[in-house]
C-alpha positions in Angstrom: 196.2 125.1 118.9 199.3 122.7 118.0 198.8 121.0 120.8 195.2 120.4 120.4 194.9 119.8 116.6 196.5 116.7 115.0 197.5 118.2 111.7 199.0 121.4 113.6 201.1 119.1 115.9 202.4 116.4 113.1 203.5 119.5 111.2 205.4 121.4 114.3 206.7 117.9 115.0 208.2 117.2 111.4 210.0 120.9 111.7 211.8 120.1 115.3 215.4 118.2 115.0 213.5 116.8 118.4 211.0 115.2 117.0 208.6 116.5 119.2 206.1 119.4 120.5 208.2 121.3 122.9 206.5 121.4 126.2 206.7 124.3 129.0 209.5 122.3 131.2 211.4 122.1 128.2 211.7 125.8 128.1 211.6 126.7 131.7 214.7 125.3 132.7 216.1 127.3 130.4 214.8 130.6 130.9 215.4 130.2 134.4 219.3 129.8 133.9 219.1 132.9 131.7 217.3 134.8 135.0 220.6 133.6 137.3 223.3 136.1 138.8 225.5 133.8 136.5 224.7 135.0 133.2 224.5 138.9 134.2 226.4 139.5 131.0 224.3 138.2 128.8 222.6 141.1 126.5 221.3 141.5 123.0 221.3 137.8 122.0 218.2 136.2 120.3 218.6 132.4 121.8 216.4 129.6 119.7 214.7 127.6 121.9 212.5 126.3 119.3 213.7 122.1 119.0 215.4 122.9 115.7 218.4 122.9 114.8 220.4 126.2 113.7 220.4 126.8 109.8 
């Protein structure tokens, strides 16, 4: 829907500190460092991965 509808995407985009629609390899690369034996520790944390920036 945001992607396909003007209004919908010019509104997401005014909200992200990006100035942009995030796109799937802008997430992916991070939830595959999340998955690595690396980060085994990491529990109970809500991560943003929305473009904005934290309030």
């Amino acid at each position: 829907m945001i992607r396909d509808t003007l209004e919908m995407n010019r509104l997401v985009t005014a909200m992200s500190s990006l100035g942009r629609v995030g796109l799937p390899d802008d997430i992916g690369p991070m939830i595959a460092a999340l998955l690595s034996e690396a980060n085994r520790w990491i529990n109970g944390q809500r991560i943003e991965t929305s473009g904005r920036a934290a309030p």
